[in-house]
C-alpha positions in Angstrom: -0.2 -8.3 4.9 2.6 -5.8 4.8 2.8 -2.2 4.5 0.6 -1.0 1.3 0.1 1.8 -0.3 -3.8 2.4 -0.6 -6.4 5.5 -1.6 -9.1 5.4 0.4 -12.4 7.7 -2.1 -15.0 8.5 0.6 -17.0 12.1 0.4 -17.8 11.4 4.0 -14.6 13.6 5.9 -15.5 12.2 9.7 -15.5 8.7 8.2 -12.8 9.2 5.9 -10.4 10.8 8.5 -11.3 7.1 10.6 -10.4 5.0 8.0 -7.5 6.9 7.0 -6.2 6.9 11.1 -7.1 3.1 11.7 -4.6 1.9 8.1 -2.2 4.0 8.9 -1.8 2.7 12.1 -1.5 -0.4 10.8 1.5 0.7 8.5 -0.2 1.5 5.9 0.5 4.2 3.3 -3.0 6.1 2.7 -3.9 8.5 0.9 -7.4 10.2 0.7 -9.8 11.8 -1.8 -13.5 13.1 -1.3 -15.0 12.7 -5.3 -15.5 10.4 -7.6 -13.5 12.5 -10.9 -10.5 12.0 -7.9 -11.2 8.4 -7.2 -10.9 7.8 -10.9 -7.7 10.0 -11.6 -5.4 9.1 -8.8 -5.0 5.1 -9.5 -4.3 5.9 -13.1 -1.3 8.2 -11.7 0.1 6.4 -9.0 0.0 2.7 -8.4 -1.9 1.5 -5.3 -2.1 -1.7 -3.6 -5.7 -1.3 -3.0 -8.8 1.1 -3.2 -10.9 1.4 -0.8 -14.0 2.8 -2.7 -17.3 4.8 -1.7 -20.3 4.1 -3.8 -22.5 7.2 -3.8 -20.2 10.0 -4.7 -20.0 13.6 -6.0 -19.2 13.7 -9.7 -18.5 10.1 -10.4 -20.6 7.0 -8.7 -18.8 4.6 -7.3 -19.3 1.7 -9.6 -18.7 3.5 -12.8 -15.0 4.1 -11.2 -14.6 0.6 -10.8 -15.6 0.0 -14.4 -13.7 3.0 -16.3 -10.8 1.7 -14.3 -11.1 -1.9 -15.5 -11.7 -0.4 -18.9 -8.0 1.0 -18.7 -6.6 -2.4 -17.4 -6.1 -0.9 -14.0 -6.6 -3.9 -11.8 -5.9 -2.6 -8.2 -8.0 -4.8 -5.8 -11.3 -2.4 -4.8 -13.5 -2.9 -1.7 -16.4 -0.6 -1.9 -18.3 0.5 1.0 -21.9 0.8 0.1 -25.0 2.2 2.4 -26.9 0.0 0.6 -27.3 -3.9 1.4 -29.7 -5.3 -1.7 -28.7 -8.0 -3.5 -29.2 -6.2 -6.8 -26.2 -3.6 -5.5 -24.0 -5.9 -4.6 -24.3 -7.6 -7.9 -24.2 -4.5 -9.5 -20.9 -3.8 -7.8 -19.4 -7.2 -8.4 -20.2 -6.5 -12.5 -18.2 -3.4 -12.2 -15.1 -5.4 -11.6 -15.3 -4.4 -7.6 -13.9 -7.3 -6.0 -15.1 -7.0 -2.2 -18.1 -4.8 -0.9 -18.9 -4.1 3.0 -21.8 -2.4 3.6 -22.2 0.6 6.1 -21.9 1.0 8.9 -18.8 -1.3 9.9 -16.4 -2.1 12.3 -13.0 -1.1 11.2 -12.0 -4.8 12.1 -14.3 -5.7 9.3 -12.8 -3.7 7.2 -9.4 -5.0 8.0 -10.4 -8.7 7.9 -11.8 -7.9 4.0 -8.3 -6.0 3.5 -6.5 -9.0 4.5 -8.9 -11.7 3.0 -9.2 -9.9 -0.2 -5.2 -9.7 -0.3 -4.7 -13.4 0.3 -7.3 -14.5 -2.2 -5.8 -12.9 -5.2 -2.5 -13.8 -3.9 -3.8 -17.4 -4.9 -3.0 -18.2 -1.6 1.1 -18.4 -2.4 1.7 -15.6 0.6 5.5 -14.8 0.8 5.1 -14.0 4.4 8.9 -13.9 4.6 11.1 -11.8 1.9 15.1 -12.5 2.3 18.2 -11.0 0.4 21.5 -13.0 2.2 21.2 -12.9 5.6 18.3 -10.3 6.3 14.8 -11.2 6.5 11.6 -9.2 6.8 8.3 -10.7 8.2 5.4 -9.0 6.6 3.1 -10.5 9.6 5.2 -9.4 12.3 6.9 -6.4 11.0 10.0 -8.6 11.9 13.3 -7.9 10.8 16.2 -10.3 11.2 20.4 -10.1 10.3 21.2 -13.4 10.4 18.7 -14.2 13.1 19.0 -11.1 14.6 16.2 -8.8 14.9 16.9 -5.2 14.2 14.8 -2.6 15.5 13.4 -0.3 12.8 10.9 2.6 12.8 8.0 2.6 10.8 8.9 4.2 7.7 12.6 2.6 8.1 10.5 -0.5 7.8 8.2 0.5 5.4 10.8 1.6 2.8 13.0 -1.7 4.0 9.8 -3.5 2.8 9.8 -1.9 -0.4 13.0 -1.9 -1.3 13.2 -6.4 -1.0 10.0 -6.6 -2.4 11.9 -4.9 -5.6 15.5 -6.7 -5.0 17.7 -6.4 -7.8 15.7 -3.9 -9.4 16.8 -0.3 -9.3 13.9 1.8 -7.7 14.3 5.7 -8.1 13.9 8.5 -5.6 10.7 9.7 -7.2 9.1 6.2 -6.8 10.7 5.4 -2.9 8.7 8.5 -2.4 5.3 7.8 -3.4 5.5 4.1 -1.9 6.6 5.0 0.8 5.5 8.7 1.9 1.8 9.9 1.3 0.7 12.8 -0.9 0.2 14.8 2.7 3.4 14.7 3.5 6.0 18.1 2.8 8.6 14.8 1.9 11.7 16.8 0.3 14.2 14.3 -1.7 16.7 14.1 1.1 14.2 12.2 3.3 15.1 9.1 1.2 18.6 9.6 1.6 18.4 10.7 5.2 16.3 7.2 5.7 18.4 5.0 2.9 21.5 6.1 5.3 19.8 5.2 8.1 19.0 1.7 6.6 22.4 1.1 6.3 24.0 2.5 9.5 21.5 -0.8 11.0 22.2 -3.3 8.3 25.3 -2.9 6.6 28.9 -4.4 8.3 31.9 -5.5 6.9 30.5 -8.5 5.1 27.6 -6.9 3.5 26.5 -3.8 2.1 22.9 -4.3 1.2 21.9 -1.2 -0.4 24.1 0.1 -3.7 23.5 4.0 -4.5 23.2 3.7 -8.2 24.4 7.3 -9.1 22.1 9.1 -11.1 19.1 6.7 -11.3 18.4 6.0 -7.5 18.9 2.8 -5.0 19.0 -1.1 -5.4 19.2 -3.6 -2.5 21.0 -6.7 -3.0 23.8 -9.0 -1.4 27.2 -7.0 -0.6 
């Protein structure tokens, strides 16, 4: 599944502090709101890999979210958690351009198995489980990362920022947007972090032969061979 970025819009604080513990210690990237007007700003500042989305909210229901958001062509997968288990919600829910709904209360296992069912079905089923520039590979399953066949022992957000930097190989991805994939909106993250952790990307990857990640001065970072 990999490490994603994900906004999790729940006015319940003891169950949103849960969910918010459980995905990030999966490696997840989570940030966390408690009404609906902020459910329905956030995604249309920062792009998420998923939502996971309260129905019965302060200020803005649930569903109407999922619809304004659609409305603006935002199309980040949403799994709504609902107290309510008729068949006329869920319908409801689907119509609003939700495209999971679990129904409270849960396991978190549930909610993981939706996460990772959800992200394999819009996928189409063509999962790059394993993303490689030259000789370095990164398992999204394992949290695996090999030089040539190596493994190389990362921290989290070495590996998280590692992730996001092959998923975007060849591309040049600035400081600005390093932080908000890879830091949450909690976090006092000052702009050195990314070079403090870009450095320590390449004190474990780089050698003579290759020198994955090229400092693009005054725009930010791109990871490619040598």
């Amino acid at each position: 599944m990999g490490t994603m970025r994900i906004l999790v819009v729940e006015d319940d604080h003891k169950l949103a502090a849960a969910i918010k513990q459980g995905l990030e210690h999966e490696s997840h990237v989570v940030d966390l709101v408690y009404t609906g007007s902020e459910g329905y700003e956030y995604p249309q500042i920062t792009k998420y890999d998923l939502i996971v989305l309260d129905r019965m909210l302060p200020e803005m229901e649930g569903t109407l979210i999922s619809k304004k958001l659609r409305q603006k062509n935002i199309h980040t997968p949403i799994i709504m958690l609902t107290a309510k288990g008729e068949v006329n919600d869920r319908v409801s829910g689907l119509d609003s351009g939700v495209d999971d709904y679990l129904v409270k209360p849960f396991a978190f296992s549930e909610l993981l198995a939706r996460i990772r069912a959800l992200t394999r079905r819009l996928q189409n089923n063509d999962v790059v489980n394993i993303l490689k520039v030259g000789g370095l590979t990164l398992d999204i399953n394992t949290f695996e990362v090999k030089l040539r066949g190596i493994v190389i022992e990362l921290s989290g957000k070495e590996y998280a920022l590692l992730e996001y930097l092959m998923r975007n190989q060849g591309k040049i991805v600035t400081k600005d947007q390093i932080m908000s994939h890879v830091w949450d909106f909690d976090s006092s993250v000052m702009p050195n972090f990314v070079e403090v952790y870009i450095n320590h990307l390449r004190n474990k990857l780089d050698d003579k032969t290759n020198k994955f990640i090229k400092t693009i001065r005054g725009f930010g970072y791109k990871l490619g061979e040598k």
